[in-house]
C-alpha positions in Angstrom: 5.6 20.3 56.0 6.6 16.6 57.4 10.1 17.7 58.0 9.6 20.3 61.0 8.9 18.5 64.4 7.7 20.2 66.7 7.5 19.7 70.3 4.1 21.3 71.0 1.5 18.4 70.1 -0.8 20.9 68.2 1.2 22.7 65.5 -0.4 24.1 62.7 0.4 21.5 60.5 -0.6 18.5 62.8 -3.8 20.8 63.1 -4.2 20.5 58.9 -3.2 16.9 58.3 -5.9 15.8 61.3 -8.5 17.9 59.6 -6.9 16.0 56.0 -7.1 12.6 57.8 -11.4 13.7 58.9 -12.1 14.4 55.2 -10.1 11.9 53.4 -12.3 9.3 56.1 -15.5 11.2 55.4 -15.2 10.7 51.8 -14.5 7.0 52.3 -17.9 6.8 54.1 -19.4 8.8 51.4 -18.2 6.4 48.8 -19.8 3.4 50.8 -22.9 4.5 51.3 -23.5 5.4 47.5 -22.3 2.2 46.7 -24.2 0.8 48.6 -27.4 2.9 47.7 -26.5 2.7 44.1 -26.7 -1.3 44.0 -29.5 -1.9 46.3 -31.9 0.3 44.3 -30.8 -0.8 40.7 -30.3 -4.1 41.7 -31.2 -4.8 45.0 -28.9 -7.6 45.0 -26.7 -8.8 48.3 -24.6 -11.1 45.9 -23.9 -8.3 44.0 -23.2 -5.7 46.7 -20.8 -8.4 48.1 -19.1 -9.2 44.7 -18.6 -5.4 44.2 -17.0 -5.5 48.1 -15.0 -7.9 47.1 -13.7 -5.9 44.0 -12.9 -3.2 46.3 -10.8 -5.0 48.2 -8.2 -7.0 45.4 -6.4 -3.5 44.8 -5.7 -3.5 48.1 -4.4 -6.7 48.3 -1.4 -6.1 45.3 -1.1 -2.1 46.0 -0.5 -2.3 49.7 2.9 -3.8 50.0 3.9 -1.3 47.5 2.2 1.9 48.4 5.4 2.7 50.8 7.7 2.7 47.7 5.4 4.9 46.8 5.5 7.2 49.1 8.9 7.4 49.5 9.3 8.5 45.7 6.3 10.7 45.5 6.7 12.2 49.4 4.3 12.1 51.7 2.5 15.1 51.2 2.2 14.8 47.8 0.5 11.4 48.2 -1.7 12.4 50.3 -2.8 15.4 48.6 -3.2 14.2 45.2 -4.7 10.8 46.5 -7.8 12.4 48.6 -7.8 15.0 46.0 -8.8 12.0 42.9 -11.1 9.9 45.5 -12.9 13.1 46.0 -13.2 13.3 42.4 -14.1 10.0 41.8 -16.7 10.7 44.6 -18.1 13.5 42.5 -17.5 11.7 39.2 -20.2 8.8 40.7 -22.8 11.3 41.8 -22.6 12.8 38.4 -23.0 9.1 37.1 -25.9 8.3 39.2 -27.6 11.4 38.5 -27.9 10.9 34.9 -28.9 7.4 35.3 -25.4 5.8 33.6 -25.2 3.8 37.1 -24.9 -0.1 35.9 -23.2 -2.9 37.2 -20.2 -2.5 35.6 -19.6 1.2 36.3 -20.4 0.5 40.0 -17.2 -2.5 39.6 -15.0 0.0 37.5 -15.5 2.7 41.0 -14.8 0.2 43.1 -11.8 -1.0 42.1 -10.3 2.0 41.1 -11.9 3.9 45.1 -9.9 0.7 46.7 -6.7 1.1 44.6 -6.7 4.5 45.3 -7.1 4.1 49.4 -4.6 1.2 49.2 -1.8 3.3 47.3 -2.4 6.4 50.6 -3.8 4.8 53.4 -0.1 3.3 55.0 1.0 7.3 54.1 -1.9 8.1 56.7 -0.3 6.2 59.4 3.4 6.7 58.4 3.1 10.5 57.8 2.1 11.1 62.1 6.2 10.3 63.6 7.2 12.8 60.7 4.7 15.3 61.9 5.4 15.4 65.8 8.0 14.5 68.5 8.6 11.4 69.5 6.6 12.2 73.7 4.0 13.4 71.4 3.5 10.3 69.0 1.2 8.1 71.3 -1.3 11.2 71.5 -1.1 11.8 67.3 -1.9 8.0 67.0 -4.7 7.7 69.1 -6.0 11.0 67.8 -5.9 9.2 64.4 -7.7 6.1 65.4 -10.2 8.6 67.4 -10.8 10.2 63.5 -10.8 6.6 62.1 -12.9 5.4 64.3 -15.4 8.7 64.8 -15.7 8.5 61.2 -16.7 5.0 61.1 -19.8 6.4 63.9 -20.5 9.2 61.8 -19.8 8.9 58.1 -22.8 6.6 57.6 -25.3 9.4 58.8 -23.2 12.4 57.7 -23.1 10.4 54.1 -27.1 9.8 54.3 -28.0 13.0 54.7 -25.5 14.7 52.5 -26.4 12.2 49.6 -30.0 12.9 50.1 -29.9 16.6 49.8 -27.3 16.6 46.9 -30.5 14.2 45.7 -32.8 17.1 46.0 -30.8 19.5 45.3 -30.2 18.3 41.5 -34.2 17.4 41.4 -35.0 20.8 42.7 -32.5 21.5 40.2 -33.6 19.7 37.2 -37.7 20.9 37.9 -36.5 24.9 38.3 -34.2 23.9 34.6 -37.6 22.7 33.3 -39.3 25.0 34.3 -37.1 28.1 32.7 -37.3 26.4 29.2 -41.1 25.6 29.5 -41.7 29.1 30.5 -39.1 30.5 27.5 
């Protein structure tokens, strides 16, 4: 997929690693605002919301010089995929968590390290994949196109995460009260 230049800027695969790049940001704003949600109502505490912050952020420290190694063994694609593919499961994995109330401290340190591990081992494969993916007249457009996703998702995530956080909420209680209500009813 990385291998084929082309020299028309939006090629089919440009087209599906942008749309890639919007999900694989997305999620990241998902994961922050549950994080966030998640400690301020069980604990409500800044100190812990920052020590949990900070957790996030020592993977990335160690696994960042070496997530180009990385790449180069495992390929681009395949980082990329199978990265986004276990944050997004992670993701789902901590909504599952929350909803049956097994949310404590430590679970919400255990997600954090492992979300920032994770987005330090792909996120230089973000950047490094876009010379691979178009021709060199074409690069300056692909890299502001993928701060204009960085950035957009930065604007949006929060309120896109909100809302989808607060219907998957009512969703399971809707959920949970119809469940109830078969097996009263039975």
């Amino acid at each position: 997929m990385f291998e084929n230049k082309r020299s028309q800027f939006l090629s089919v695969n440009v087209i599906i690693f942008f749309g890639g790049c919007t999900i694989l940001f997305l999620i990241s704003q998902l994961y922050s605002v549950l994080q966030v949600s998640l400690i301020m109502k069980g604990a409500g505490s800044v100190l812990l919301l920052s020590s949990v912050m900070t957790a996030m952020v020592v993977p990335r420290i160690f696994l960042l010089p070496v997530a180009g190694f990385l790449t180069d063994k495992a390929g681009v694609s395949r980082t990329l995929t199978g990265g986004t593919g276990i944050l997004g499961i992670l993701l789902v994995s901590l909504v599952v968590v929350n909803q049956v109330n097994a949310v404590n401290k430590y679970t919400v340190f255990i997600y954090a390290v492992l979300f920032g591990g994770i987005s330090a081992a792909i996120l230089p494969t973000l950047y490094s994949a876009v010379p691979g993916l178009v021709s060199g007249e074409n690069l300056q457009k692909a890299n502001s196109v993928m701060q204009f996703i960085s950035q957009g998702s930065l604007l949006a995530g929060p309120l896109f995460a909100g809302i989808v956080i607060g219907k998957m909420s009512d969703l399971i209680s809707g959920g949970s009260i119809i469940l109830i209500t078969i097996v009263i009813l039975e």
